[in-house]
VOGU-3710 file (C-alpha; in Angstrom, 3 decimals, decimal comma):
1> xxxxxxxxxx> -244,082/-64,435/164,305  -243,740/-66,640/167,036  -241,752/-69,537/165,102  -239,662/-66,820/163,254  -238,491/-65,633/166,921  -237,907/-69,366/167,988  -235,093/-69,826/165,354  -232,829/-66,109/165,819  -230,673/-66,544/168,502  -231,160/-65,133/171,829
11> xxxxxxxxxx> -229,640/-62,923/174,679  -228,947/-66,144/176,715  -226,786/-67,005/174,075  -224,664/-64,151/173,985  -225,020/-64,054/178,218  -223,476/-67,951/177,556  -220,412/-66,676/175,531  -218,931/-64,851/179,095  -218,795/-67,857/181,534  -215,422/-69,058/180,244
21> xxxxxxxxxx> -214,147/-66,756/177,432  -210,509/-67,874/178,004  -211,518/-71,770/177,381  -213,124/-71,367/174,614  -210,947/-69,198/172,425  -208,397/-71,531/173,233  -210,801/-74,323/171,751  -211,382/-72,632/168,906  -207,682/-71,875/168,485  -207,147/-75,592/168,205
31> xxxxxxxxxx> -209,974/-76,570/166,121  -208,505/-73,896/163,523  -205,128/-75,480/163,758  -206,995/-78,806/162,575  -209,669/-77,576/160,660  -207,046/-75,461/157,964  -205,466/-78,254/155,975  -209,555/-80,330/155,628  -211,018/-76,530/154,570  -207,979/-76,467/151,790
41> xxxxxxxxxx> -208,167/-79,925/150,882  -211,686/-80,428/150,689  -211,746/-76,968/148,767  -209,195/-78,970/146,094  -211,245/-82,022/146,344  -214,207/-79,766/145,163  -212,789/-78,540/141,766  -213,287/-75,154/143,043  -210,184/-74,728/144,570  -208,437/-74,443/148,105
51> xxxxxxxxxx> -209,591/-70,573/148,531  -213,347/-71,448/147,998  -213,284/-73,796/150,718  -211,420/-71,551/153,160  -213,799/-69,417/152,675  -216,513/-71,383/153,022  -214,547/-72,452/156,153  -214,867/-68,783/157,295  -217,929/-67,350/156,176  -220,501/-69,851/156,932
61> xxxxxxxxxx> -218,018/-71,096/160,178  -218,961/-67,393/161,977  -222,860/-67,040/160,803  -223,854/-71,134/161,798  -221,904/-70,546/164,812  -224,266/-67,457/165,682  -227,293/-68,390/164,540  -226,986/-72,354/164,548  -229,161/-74,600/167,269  -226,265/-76,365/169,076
71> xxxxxxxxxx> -223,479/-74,650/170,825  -220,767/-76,942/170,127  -220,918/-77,295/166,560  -218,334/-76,413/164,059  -219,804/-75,846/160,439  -217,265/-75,949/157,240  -216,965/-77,711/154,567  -217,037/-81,416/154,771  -215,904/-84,497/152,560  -219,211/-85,173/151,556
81> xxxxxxxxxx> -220,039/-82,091/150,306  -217,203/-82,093/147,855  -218,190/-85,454/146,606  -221,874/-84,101/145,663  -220,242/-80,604/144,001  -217,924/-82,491/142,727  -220,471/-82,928/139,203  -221,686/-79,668/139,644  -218,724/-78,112/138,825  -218,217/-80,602/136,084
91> xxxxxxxxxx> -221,731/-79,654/134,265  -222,015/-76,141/136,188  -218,602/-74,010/136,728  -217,545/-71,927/139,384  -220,910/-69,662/139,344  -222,874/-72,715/139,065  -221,680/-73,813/142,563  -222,108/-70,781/144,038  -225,915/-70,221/142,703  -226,367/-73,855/144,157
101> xxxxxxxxxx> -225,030/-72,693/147,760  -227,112/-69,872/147,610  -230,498/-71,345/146,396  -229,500/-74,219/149,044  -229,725/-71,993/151,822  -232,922/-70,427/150,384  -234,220/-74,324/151,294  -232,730/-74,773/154,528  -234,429/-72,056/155,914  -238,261/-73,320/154,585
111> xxxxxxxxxx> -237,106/-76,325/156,169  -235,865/-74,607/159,525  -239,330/-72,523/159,818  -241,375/-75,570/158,814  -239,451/-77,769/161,630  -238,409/-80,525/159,075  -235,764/-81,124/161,445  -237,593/-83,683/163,758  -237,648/-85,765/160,805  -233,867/-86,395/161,619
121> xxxxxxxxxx> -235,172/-88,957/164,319  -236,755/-91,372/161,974  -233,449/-92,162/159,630  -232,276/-95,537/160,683  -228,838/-96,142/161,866  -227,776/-98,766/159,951  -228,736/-95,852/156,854  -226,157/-93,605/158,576  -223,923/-96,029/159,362  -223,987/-97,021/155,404
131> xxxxxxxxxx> -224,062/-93,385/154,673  -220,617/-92,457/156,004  -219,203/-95,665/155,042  -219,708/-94,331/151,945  -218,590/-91,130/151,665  -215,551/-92,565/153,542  -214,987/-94,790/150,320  -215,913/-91,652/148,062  -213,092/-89,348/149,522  -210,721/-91,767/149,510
141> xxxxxxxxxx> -211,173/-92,628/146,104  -211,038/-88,733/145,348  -207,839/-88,322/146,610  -206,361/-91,240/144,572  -204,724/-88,818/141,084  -203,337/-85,978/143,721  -201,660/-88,962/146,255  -200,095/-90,767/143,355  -199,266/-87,278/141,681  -201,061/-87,544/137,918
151> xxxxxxxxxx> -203,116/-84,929/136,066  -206,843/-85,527/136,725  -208,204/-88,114/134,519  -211,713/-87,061/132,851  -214,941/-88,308/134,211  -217,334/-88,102/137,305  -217,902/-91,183/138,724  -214,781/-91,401/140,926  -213,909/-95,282/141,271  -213,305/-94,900/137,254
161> xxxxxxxxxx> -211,058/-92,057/137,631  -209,032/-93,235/140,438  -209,046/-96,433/138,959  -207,505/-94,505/135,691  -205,191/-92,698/137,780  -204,148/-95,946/139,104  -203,086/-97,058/135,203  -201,207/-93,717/134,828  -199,262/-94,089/137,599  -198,504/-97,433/136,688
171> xxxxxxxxxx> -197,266/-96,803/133,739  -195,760/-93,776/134,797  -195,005/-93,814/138,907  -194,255/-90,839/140,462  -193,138/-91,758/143,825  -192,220/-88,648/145,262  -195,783/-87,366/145,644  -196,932/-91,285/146,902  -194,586/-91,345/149,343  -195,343/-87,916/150,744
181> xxxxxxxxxx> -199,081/-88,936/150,383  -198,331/-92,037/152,749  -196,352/-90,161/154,951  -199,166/-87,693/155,632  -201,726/-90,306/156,195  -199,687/-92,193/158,369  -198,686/-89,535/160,964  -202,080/-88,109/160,784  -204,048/-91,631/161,686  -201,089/-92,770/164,533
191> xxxxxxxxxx> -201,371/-89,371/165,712  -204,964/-89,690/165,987  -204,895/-92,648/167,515  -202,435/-91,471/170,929  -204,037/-87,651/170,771  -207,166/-87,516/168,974  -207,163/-83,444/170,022  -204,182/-82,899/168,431  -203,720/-80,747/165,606  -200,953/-83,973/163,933
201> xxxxxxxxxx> -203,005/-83,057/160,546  -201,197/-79,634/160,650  -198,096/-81,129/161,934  -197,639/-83,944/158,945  -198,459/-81,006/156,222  -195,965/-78,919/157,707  -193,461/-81,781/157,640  -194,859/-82,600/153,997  -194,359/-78,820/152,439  -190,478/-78,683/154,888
211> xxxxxxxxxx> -188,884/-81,863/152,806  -190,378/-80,704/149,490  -188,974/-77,535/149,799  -185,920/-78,777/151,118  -185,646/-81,507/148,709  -186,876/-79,727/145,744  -189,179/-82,645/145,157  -191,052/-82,336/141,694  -194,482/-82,361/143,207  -197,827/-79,926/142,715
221> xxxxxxxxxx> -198,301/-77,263/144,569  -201,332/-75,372/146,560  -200,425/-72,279/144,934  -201,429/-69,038/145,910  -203,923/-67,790/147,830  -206,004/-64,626/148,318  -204,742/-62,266/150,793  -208,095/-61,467/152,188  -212,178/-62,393/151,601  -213,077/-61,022/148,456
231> xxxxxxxxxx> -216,251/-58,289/148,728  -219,209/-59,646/148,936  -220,687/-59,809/145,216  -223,437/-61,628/143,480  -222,293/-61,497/139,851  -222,309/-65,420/139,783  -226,057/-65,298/139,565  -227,662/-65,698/136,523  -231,464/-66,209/137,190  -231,747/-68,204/133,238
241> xxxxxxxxxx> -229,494/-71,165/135,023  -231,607/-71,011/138,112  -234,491/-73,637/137,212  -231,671/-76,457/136,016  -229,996/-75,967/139,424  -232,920/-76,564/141,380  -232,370/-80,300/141,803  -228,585/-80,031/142,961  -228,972/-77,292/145,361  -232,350/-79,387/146,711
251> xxxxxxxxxx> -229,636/-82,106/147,010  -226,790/-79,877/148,760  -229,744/-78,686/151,038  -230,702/-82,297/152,019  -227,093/-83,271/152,757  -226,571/-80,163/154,681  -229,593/-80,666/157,006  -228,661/-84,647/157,372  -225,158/-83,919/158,527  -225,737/-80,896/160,560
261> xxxxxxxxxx> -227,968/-82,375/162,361  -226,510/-85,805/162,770  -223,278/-84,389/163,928  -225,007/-82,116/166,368  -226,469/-85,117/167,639  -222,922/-87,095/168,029  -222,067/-83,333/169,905  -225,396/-84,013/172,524  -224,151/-87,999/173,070  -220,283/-86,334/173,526
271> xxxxxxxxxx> -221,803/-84,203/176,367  -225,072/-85,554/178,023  -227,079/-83,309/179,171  -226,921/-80,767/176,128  -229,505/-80,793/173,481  -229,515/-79,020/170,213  -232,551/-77,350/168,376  -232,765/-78,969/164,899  -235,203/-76,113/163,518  -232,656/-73,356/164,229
281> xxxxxxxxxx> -229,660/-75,374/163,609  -231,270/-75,696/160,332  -231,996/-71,938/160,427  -227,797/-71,430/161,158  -226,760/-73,095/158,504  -229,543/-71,388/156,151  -228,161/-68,135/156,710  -224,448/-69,540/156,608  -225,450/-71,118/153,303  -227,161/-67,923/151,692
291> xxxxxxxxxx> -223,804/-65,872/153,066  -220,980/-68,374/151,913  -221,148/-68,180/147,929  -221,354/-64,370/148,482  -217,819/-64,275/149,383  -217,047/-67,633/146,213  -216,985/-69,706/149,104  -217,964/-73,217/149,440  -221,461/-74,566/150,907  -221,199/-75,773/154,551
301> xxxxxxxxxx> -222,582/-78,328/156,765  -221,917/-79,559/160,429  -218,424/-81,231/160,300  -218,346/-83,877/162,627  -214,608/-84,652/163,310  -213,784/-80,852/163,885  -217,335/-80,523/166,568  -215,328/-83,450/168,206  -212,407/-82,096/168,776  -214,416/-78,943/169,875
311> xxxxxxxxxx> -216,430/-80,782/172,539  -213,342/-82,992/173,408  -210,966/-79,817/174,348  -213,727/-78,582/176,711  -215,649/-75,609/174,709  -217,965/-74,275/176,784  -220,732/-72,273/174,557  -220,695/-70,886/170,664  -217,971/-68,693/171,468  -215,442/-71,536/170,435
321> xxxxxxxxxx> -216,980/-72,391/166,993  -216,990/-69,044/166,548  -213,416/-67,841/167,670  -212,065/-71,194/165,585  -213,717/-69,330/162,317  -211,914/-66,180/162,742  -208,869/-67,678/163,874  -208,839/-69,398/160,583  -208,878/-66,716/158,795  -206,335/-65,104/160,576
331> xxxxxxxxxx> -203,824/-68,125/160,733  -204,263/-68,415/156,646  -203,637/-64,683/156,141  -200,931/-64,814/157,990  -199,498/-68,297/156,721  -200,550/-67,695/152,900  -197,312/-67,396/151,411  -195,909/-70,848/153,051  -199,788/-72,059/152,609  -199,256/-71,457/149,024
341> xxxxxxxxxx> -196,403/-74,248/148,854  -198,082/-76,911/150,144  -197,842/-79,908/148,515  -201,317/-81,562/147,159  -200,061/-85,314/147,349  -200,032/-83,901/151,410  -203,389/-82,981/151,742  -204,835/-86,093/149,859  -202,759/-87,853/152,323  -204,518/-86,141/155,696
351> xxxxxxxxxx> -207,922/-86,791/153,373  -207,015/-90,161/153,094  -206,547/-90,215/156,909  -209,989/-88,565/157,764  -211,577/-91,251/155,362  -210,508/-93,743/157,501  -211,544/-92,180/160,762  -215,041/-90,837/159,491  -215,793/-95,191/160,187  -216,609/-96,460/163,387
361> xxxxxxxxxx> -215,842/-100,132/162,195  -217,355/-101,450/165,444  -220,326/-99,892/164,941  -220,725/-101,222/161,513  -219,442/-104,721/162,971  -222,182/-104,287/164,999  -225,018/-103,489/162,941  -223,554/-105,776/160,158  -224,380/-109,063/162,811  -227,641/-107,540/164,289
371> xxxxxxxxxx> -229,846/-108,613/161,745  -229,787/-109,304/157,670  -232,173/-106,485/157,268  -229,628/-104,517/159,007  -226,964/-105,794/157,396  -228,486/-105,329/153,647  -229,706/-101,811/154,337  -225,820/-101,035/155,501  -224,354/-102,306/152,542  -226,923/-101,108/149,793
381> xxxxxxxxxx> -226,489/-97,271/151,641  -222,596/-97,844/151,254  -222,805/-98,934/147,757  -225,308/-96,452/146,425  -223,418/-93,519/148,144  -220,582/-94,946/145,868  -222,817/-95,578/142,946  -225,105/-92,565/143,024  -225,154/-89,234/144,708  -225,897/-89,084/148,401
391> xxxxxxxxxx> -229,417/-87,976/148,935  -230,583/-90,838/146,676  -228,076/-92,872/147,957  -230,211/-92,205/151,697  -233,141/-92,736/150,001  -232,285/-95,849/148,604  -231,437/-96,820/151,859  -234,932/-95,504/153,612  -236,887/-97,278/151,249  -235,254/-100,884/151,991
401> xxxxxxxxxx> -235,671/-99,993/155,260  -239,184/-99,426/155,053  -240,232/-101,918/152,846  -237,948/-104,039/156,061  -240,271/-102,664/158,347  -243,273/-103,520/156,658  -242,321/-106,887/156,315  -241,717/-107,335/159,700  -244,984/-105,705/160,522  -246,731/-108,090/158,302
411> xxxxxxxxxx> -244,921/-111,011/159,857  -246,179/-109,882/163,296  -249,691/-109,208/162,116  -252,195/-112,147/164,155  -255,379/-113,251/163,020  -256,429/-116,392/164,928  -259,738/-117,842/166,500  -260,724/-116,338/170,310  -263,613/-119,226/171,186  -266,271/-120,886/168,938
421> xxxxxxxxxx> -270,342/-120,964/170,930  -273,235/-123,072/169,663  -276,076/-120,376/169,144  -279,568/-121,469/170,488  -281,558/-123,678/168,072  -279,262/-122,541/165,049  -277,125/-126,109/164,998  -274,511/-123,699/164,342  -271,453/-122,063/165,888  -270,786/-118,483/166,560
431> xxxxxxxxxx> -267,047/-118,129/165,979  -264,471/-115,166/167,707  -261,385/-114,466/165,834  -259,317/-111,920/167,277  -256,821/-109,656/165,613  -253,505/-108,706/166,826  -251,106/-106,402/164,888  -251,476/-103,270/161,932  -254,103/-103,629/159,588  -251,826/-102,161/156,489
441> xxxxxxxxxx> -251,764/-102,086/153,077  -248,787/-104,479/152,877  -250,747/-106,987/155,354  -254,258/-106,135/153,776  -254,367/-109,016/151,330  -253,030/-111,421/154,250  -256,019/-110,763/156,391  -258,900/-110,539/153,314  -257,430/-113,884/152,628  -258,082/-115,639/155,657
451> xxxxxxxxxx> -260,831/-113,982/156,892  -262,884/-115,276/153,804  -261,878/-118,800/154,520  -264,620/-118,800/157,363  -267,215/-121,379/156,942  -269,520/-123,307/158,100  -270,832/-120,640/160,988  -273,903/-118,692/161,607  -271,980/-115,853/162,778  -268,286/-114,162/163,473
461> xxxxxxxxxx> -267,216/-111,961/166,484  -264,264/-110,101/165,042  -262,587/-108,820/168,157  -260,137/-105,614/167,015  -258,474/-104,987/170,550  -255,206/-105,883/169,283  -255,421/-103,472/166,143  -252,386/-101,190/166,929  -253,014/-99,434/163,300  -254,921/-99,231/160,326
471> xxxxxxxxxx> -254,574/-97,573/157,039  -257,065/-97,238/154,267  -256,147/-100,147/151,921  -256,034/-102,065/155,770  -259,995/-101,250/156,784  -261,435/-101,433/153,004  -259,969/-105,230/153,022  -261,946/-105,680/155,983  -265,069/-104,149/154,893  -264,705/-106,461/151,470
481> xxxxxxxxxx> -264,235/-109,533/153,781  -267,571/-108,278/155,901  -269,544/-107,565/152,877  -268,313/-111,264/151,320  -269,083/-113,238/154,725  -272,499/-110,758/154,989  -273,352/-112,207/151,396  -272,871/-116,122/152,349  -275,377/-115,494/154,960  -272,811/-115,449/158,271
491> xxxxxxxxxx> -273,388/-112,786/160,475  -270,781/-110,858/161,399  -269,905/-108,440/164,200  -267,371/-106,219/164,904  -266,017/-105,166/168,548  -263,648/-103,795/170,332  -262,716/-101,020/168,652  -260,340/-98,102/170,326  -261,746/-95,115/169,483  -258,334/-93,926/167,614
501> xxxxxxxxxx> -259,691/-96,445/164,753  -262,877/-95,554/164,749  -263,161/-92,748/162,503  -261,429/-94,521/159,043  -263,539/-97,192/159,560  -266,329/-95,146/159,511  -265,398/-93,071/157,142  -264,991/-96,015/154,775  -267,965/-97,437/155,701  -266,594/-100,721/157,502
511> xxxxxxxxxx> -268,522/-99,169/160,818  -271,662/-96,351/160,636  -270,741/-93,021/161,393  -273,193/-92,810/163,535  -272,827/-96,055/165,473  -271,943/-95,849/169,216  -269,856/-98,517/170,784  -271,910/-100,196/173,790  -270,086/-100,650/177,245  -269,451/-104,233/176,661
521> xxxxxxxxxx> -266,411/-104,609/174,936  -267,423/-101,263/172,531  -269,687/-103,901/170,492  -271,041/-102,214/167,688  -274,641/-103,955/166,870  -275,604/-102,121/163,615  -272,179/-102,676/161,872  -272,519/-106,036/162,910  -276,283/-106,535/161,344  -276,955/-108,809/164,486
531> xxx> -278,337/-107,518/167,548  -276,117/-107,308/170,359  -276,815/-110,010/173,003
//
């Protein structure tokens, strides 16, 4: 009961939504202004269309705002989760996206009550950093057919089919939707770049849809949109599809969780001093997840660029993220008719534009010239988000990193001779090795190797103070090197143990179970089978 309570929100929350109501609506009335033409474009961008992720916008904007862990964040839909629905749609439809959202947010809340979210700590930058790289390349590519105005070319990997739309434009060029395209991404980035708070998204669409109209430019349109949410309904759901949907909406539910909670982390480093919960931010955008495809909208994640302009205009609790949500709703009601002419060469443009922003190219300067490992996990995570979908794209890019790490932890791993003592009347030398580093699985062999190199002793001292960890594979090398030196008739002692590593080596029978360590350097006689002096 105790962890169920931890994740609902509580009356300090609402108590936090009085100290400066006036700021933060008018936060959240600017983070609408910019956060309408990314909800219709990345609704387009989608396949499902610019009302599914308005109300995606909407829907799971209010509910992760309530129930999320950080106050600051804005939830919506985001670039990157259009590029993973993207083949859903393609293999699913409309209902197969929603059932998707919904079984997603069935996940996100297992995850939320078993606090998965401290596992957020342990992905390596240089695998985020590759991450958004990618999904920077993936939108852009996206918005390739709409910017150079040509029908959609068939297939799902998207450097093919904007390198297809490419040849039709070619062939065929249709300038007036390219030029509109470039227009829009230009204002929107040199905008950025003087005001980053500024809504000049909203301003270059605007200007976009005004010479169109006024032109009569022979470009696609928006097209209409609905006047209102439609009721709450869950005839999308048919439970036959729901076992071949389990893998995409595991995959949605990953991506949701990694961006949520990496973008409430770039909110904390925006405003030290604050510090999200990731198990009920996880639990916010569970329950904005399970509501959204009720209402055929979009699934939602933490969007980073509109949570920055939310902590850089001052908001001062959830009241802003949540006054932005309903302001949307209320600007696109009110707006729909001129919404509905909106050109789709000018929100591929402002997509376009947010591509280029979503990189910190210092950062990845940076971490590109730290190290090679760095450097290789970067660009294999960039290439694989390209390649591949995203979660395996991060998990190609966890793996190098591990196997990275366990090279490195190898490489640091120490096994080198303490002191060397004639015994009394043997004519032979006791030797000390000691051992520095982890005993793992990856450095097992290493160590089995050179341990049964000894020769030419009566006995060993293997000194373990230095053992900062030890894994099975790790301690049944070592007993296979005792038992080896044992049977060539050198004695062989172990000490030094920390009590931490006691119990696998005991329990694989490298040290008795019932052995205690003496008060000289924790010597263990019996596992040695030589008394202790």
């Amino acid at each position: 009961m105790n962890r169920v309570l931890s994740v609902l929100p509580s009356p300090a929350d609402l108590r936090s939504m009085t100290r400066d109501p006036g700021r933060d609506l008018l936060c959240g009335l600017t983070v609408a202004v910019v956060a309408l033409p990314l909800a219709l474009g990345f609704g387009v961008s989608s396949g499902l269309g610019a009302a599914a992720g308005l109300a995606g916008a909407i829907v799971a904007g209010t509910l992760a705002a309530l129930c999320g862990g950080s106050a600051r964040q804005v939830s919506a839909p985001t670039g990157a989760m259009a590029v993973v629905l993207v083949p859903v749609v393609h293999r699913h439809g409309t209902a197969g996206v929603l059932t998707v959202g919904l079984i997603s947010g069935l996940f996100l809340l297992v995850l939320a009550f078993a606090r998965a979210g401290a596992a957020m700590a342990y992905v390596p930058a240089p695998v985020i950093a590759g991450f958004t790289l990618g999904i920077a390349g993936v939108i852009a590519l996206q918005q390739v057919p709409n910017a150079l105005g040509v029908p959609l070319p068939p297939g799902e990997q998207v450097a093919l089919v904007a390198a297809r739309a490419a040849g039709e434009f070619g062939a065929v060029p249709h300038w007036p939707a390219a030029l509109l395209a470039a227009g829009c991404a230009a204002l929107t980035l040199a905008g950025a770049r003087r005001r980053p708070t500024a809504p000049f998204a909203l301003t270059a669409v605007a200007a976009a849809t005004l010479a169109a109209e006024a032109l009569r430019l022979p470009v696609a349109r928006l097209g209409a949109l609905p006047p209102a949410l439609p009721a709450p309904s869950v005839a999308f759901l048919d439970l036959a599809r729901v076992p071949s949907l389990l893998a995409p909406a595991a995959a949605v539910a990953a991506l949701v969780a990694l961006e949520a909670l990496l973008s409430a982390s770039v909110a904390d480093a925006m405003r030290p001093g604050e510090r999200h919960d990731p198990s009920r931010e996880l639990f916010g955008q569970g329950v904005a997840n399970l509501a959204a495809p009720l209402f055929g909208g979009l699934p939602a994640t933490g969007a980073i660029a509109r949570t920055a302009v939310n902590v850089r205009t001052g908001a001062v609790s959830r009241l802003a993220a949540l006054a932005q949500a309903v302001l949307l709703a209320g600007i696109a009601t009110v707006a729909a008719p001129l919404v509905a002419r909106v050109p789709l060469a000018a929100l591929a443009g402002v997509l376009l534009a947010t591509a280029v922003r979503m990189v910190d190219s210092d950062a990845v300067r940076a971490m590109a010239r730290a190290t090679r490992g760095d450097a290789l996990v970067l660009v294999l995570t960039a290439a694989a988000t390209l390649a591949l979908d995203l979660v395996r794209a991060v998990l190609v890019g966890l793996a190098v990193s591990v196997l990275l790490a366990l090279r490195a932890a190898v490489r640091g791993t120490r096994f080198t001779p303490a002191a060397s003592d004639e015994l009394p009347g043997a004519g032979s030398a006791t030797v000390t090795y000691r051992f520095d580093g982890p005993l793992l699985f990856a450095a097992a062999h290493r160590f089995r190797a050179g341990l049964a190199r000894v020769d030419g002793v009566a006995a060993v001292d293997l000194r373990l103070s230095g053992l900062t960890a030890v894994d099975a594979t790790g301690a049944l090398a070592l007993k296979e090197a005792v038992d080896e030196l044992r049977g060539r008739g050198i004695a062989v002692r172990i000490s030094d143990v920390a009590p931490c590593h006691r119990r696998i080596l005991e329990s694989l029978g490298v040290l008795p179970a019932d052995a205690a360590p003496t008060r000289e350097r924790g010597v263990v006689p019996s596992a040695a089978g030589v008394p202790a002096p």
